[in-house]
N, C-alpha and C positions, 0 to 999 in steps of 0.2 A: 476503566481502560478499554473497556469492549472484549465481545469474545470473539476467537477465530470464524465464525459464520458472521455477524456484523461487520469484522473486517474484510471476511472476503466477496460479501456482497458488496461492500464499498467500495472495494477495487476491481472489482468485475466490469464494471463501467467502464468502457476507456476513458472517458471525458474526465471523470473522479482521479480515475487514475494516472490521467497526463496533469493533473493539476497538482496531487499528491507529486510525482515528480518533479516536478517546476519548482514547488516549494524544496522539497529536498534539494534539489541543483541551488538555486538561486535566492532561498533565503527566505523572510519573512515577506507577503508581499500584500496589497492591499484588493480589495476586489475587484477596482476597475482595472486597473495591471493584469489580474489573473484573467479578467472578461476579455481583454485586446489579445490574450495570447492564448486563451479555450478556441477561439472560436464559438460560441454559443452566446447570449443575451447576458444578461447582466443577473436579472430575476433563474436563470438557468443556474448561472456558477453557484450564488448564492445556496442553491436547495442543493446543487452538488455539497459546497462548503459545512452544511448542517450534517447530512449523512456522512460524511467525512470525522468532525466532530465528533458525531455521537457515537462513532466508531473509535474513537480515541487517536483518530491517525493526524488530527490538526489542534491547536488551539488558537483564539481569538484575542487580541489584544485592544482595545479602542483608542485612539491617538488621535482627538481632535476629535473634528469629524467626520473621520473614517477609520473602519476598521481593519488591522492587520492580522496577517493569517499567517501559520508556519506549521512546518511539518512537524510533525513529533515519531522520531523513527522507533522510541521506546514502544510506540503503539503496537508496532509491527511482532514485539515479543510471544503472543497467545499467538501467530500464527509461525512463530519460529517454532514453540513448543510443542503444539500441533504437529510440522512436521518432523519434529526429534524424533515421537513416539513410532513413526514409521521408519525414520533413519535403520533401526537396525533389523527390522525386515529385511528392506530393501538391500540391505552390505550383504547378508545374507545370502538371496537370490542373489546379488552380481557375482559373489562370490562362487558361487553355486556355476553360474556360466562359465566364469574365466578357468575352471576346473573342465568344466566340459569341452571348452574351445581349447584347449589346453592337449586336451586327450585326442583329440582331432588331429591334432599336427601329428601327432606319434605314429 
C-alpha cells in the first residue's frame, strides 16, 4: 500500500497531484486523457503514473491497447493514520487556546 513519506512525496508534486485528483473526480481514465488535461507530455504523466502507483494512490488496468488508471482513495489511509497520531496533540493545544481566549474576554 506504500507508506506516509511515499505517499507524501507523491502528492507533493502538483502535477501528481492534479492527476491524483482528476482521477478521484472523474474516474478511471486512460493516459492520453490524463496527458490533454496535465498539461505536461505524455512520457511525463506516465513517470508521474508509476510514482503514484508505487505509492499505492493508483492502480493500472490494460484494456486493449491502452492502459487505464484510477485512483485508489484506500491508499490515502497510512497518511490518515499518520495524521490521527497527532490529532490529539493538536485538540489539545486548541483546546488549551480556546481557554485562553476565553479568559481574555473576562
Amino acid at each position: 500500500m506504500g507508506t506516509p513519506t511515499e505517499q507524501f512525496h507523491a502528492l507533493a508534486d502538483p502535477t501528481r497531484r492534479g492527476i491524483f485528483e482528476h482521477l478521484l473526480r472523474d474516474g478511471h481514465q486512460t493516459v492520453r486523457s490524463l496527458t490533454q488535461q496535465a498539461g505536461v507530455s505524455q512520457p511525463a504523466v506516465s513517470k508521474h503514473l508509476k510514482t503514484l502507483k508505487e505509492a499505492g494512490l493508483v492502480t493500472d488496468h490494460p484494456q486493449g491497447r491502452e492502459t487505464h488508471y484510477q485512483a485508489t482513495p484506500e491508499g490515502l489511509v497510512p497518511i490518515f493514520n499518520w495524521v490521527q497520531e497527532y490529532a490529539v496533540y493538536w485538540q489539545g493545544r486548541l483546546d488549551d487556546l480556546e481557554r485562553l481566549l476565553d479568559g481574555m474576554d473576562e
